[in-house]
N, C-alpha and C positions, 0 to 999 in steps of 0.2 A: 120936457121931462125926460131924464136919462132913463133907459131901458136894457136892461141886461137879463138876456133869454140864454139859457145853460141847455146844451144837448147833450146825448153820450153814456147815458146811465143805462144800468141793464142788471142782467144776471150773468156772472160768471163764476166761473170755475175757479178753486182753488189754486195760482200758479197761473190763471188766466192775464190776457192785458184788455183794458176798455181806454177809448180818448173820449175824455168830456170836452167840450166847444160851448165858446162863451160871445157869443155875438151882441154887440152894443152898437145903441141906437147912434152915434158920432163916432168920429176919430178917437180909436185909443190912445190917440199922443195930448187928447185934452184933461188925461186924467194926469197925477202923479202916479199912481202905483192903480196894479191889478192883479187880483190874487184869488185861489181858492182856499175857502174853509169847507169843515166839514163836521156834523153833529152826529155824532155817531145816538142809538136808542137810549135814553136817558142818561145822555150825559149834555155837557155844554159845548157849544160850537168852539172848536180850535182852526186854527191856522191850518195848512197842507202845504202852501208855496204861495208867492210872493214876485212879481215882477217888477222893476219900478224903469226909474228917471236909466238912461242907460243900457238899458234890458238887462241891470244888476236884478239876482234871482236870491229869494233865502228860500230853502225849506226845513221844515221840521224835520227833528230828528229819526221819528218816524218811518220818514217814509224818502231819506236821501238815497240815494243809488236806486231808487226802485223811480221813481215818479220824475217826470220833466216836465215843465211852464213852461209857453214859449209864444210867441204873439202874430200874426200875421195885421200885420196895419193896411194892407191892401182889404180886407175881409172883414177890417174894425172887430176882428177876432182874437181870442185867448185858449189857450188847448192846456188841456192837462192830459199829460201821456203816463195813465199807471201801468208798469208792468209787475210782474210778479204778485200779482194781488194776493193779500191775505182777508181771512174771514174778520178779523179785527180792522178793515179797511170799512166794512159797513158801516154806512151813514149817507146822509143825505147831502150832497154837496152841492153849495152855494158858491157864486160867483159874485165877489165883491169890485167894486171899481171906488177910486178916493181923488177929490178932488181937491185942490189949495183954496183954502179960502179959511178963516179965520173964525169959527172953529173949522179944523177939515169938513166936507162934505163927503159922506159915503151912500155909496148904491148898493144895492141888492137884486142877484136874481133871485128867480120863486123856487130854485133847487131841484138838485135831480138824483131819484134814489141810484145809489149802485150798493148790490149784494152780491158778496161772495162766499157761495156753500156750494158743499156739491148733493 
């Protein structure tokens, strides 16, 4: 069973940066795509970025210029690098991984708070 454990979350500052870390239990190159979302306090989990086939990258519009995806396959690791954090950046952010198979197959980590107040 695939496993995906998220690190990195915390408190910060207004203008702060945090890296979240997404370590799975195989090779990142068995999935198609890896990506973080994030569910901010009562709202629905959205998208944040996006890595796939390639290390082609999408992210929301959100949070482009501020945030970078990026993968280390030696670490079977995923980093999300936020800089410039805003208070509207809170939420709990989960770590998804997707595999091909008919319907796709998706994974989940158990998420990791990051808040930004000062």
């Amino acid at each position: 069973q695939v496993q995906l454990v998220e690190s990195g979350g915390g408190l910060v500052q207004p203008g702060g940066s945090l890296r979240l870390s997404c370590a799975a239990s195989e090779s990142i190159f068995s999935f198609n795509a890896m990506g973080w979302y994030r569910q901010p306090p009562g709202k629905q989990r959205e998208l944040v970025a996006v890595i796939g086939t390639g290390s082609l990258t999408n992210y929301a519009d959100s949070v482009k210029g501020r945030f970078t995806i990026s993968r280390d396959a030696a670490k079977n690791t995923v980093y999300l690098q936020m800089n410039s954090l805003k208070p509207e950046d809170t939420a709990v952010y989960y770590c998804k991984a997707v595999k091909a198979a008919r319907p796709p197959v998706n994974y989940w980590g158990q998420g990791t708070q990051v808040t930004v107040s000062s």
